[in-house]
ROVORO-121376 format. One line per field, with one value per residue (C-alpha): residue in one letter; x, y, z. Coordinates in steps of 0.25 Angstrom, whole numbers, plus 5000, padded with zeros to 4 digits. Each point is the difference from the previous one (the first is absolute). Layout:
N
rest	c(A, ...) .
px	c(X, ...) .
py	c(Y, ...) .
pz	c(Z, ...) .
***
This chain:
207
rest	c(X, X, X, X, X, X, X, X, X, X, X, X, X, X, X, X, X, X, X, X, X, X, X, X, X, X, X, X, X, X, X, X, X, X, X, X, X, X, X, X, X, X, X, X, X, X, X, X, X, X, X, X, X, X, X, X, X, X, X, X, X, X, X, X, X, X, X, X, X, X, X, X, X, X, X, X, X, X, X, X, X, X, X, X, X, X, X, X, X, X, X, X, X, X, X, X, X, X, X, X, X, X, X, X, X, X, X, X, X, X, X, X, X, X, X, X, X, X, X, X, X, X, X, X, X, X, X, X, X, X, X, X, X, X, X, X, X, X, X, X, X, X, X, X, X, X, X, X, X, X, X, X, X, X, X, X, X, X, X, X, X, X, X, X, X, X, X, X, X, X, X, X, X, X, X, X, X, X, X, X, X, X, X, X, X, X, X, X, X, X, X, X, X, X, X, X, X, X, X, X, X, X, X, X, X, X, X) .
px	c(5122, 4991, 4986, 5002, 5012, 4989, 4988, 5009, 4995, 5011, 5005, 5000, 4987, 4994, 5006, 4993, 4988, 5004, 5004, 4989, 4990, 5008, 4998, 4987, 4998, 5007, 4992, 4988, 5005, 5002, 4986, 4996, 5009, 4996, 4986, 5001, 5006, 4987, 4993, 5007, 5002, 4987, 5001, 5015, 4997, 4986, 5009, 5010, 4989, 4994, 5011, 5007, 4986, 4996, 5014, 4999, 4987, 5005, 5010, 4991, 4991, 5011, 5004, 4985, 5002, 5009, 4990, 4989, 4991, 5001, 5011, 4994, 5009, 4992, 5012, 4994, 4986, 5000, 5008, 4990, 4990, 5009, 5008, 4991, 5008, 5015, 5009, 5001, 5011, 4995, 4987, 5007, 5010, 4985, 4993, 5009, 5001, 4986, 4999, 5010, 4994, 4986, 5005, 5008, 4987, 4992, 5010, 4995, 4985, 5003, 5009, 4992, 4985, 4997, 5012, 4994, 4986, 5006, 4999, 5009, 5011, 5012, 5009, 5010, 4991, 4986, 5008, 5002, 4987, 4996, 5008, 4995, 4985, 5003, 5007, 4987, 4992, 5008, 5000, 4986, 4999, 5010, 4991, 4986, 5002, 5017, 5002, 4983, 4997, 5015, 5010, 4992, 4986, 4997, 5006, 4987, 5006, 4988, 4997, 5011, 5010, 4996, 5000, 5015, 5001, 5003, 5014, 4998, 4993, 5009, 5014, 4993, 4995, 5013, 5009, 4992, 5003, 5015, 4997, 4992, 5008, 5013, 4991, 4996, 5014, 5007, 4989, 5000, 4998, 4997, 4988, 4998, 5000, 4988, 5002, 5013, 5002, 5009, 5013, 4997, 4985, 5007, 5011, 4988, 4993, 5013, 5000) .
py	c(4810, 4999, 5005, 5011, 5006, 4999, 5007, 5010, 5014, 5009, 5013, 5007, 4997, 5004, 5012, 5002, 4998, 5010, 5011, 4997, 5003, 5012, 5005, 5001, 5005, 5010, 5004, 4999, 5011, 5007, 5000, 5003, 5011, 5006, 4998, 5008, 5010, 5002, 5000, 5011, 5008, 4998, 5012, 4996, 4985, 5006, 5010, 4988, 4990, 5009, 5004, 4985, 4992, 5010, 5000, 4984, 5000, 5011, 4991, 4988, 5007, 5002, 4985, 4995, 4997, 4989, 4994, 5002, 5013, 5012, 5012, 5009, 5013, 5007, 5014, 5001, 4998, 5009, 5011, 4999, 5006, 5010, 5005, 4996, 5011, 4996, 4994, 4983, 5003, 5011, 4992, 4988, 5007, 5010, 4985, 4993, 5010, 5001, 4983, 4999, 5011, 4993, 4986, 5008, 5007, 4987, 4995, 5011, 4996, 4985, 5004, 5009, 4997, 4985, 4993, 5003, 4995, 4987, 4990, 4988, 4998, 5010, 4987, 5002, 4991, 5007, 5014, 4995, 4995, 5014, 5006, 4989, 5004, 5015, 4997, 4993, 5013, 5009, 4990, 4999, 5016, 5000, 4989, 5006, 5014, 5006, 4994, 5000, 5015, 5006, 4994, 4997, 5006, 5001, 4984, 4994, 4990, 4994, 4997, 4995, 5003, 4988, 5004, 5000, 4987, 4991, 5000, 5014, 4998, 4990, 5010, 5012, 4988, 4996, 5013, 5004, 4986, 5001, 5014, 4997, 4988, 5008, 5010, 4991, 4993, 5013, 5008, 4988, 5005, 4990, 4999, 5009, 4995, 5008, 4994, 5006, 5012, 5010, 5004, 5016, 4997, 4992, 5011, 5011, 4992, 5002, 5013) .
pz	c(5050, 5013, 5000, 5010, 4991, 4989, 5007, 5007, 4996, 4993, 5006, 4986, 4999, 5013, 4999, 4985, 5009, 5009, 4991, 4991, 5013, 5004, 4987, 5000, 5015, 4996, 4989, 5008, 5009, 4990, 4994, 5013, 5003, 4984, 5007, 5011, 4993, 4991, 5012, 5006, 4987, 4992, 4991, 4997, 4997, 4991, 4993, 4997, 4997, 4990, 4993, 4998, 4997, 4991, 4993, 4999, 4995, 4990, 4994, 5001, 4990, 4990, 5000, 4998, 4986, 5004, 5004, 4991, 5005, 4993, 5007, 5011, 4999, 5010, 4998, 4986, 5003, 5012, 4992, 4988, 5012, 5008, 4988, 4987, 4992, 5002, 4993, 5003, 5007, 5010, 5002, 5005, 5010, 5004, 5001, 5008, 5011, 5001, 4998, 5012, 5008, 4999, 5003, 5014, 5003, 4999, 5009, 5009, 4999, 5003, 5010, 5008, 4996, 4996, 5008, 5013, 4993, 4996, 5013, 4994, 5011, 4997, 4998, 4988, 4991, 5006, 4995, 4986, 4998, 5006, 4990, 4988, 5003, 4999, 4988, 4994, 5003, 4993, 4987, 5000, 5002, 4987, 4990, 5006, 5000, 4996, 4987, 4995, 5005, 5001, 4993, 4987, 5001, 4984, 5000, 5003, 5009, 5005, 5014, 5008, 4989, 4993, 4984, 5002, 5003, 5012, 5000, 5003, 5012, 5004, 4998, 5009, 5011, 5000, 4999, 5013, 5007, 4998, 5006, 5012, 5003, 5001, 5007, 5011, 5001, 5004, 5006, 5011, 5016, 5009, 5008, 5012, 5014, 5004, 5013, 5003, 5007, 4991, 5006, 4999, 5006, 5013, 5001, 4999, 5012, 5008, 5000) .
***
């Protein structure tokens, strides 16, 4: 066999190559087009945002004894507050609609008040950290003041929640990471172009 029929690039495999890169153009648009939606829709993509991250978080909090930290059912915790005569039933059905009202209100708050605060750059990865840092307020909210001064008041759970132990601590910091990433991963606009004139505004000027 000759060199050159060794070295001769295969078709199969250039056009892996190819479909492999067309593959993830395409993705690409399609992030960018699931961006420009949130940009264009922010209390749809909020409202969406709110409701999935806190759901996954929800979830997350019932599997954390498969990895060592004590379970965080948050329905039951909540409904103990809203409904602390109800049957165990009733208060976990009164609790988890308020626990996923409060994680969409929140939402609401990162959406509209601390987002436009925060002055990473509004790329997919600035977003999620965006949304991580507004997650690590809410946890240190929950250990310093929720669980302490709500949650358990006659407890004595010490300062920062620490009689209870630093696994604890590490469960609520990381229920509300798993939160705040989804949170900043699907509430994700892009950047304004504050050097762009918007369509309607050129239209107006036409007139």
């Amino acid at each position: 066999m000759s060199d050159s029929a060794t070295l001769a690039p295969r078709e199969d495999s250039d056009s892996a190559v190819g479909q492999e890169a067309a593959g993830d153009a395409a993705g690409e648009k399609a992030v960018d087009r699931y961006r420009t939606w949130v940009g264009d829709h922010r209390v749809s993509a909020a409202l969406l945002a709110g409701l999935v991250a806190t759901h996954l978080a929800t979830v997350v909090g019932y599997f954390m004894p498969g990895i060592g930290l004590p379970q965080l059912d948050w329905n039951r915790i909540n409904g103990a507050i809203y409904t602390p005569k109800a049957s165990p039933d009733l208060q976990f059905l009164s609790g988890g609609i308020f626990h996923y009202v409060d994680g969409i209100v929140f939402t609401a708050v990162f959406a509209i008040a601390v987002y436009p605060l925060l002055r990473w750059r509004s790329t997919a990865l600035g977003n999620t950290l965006k949304g991580l840092f507004f997650g690590t307020i809410l946890a240190t909210i929950s250990v310093v003041f929720m669980i302490p001064r709500v949650y358990f008041p006659a407890a004595h759970v010490g300062f920062f929640s620490h009689n209870l132990g630093w696994k604890l601590i590490l469960a609520v910091y990381l229920w509300h990471w798993v939160y705040g990433l989804n949170l900043g991963m699907i509430y994700n606009p892009p950047a304004r172009d504050h050097g762009a004139t918007p369509v309607a505004d050129s239209r107006d000027s036409l007139r």
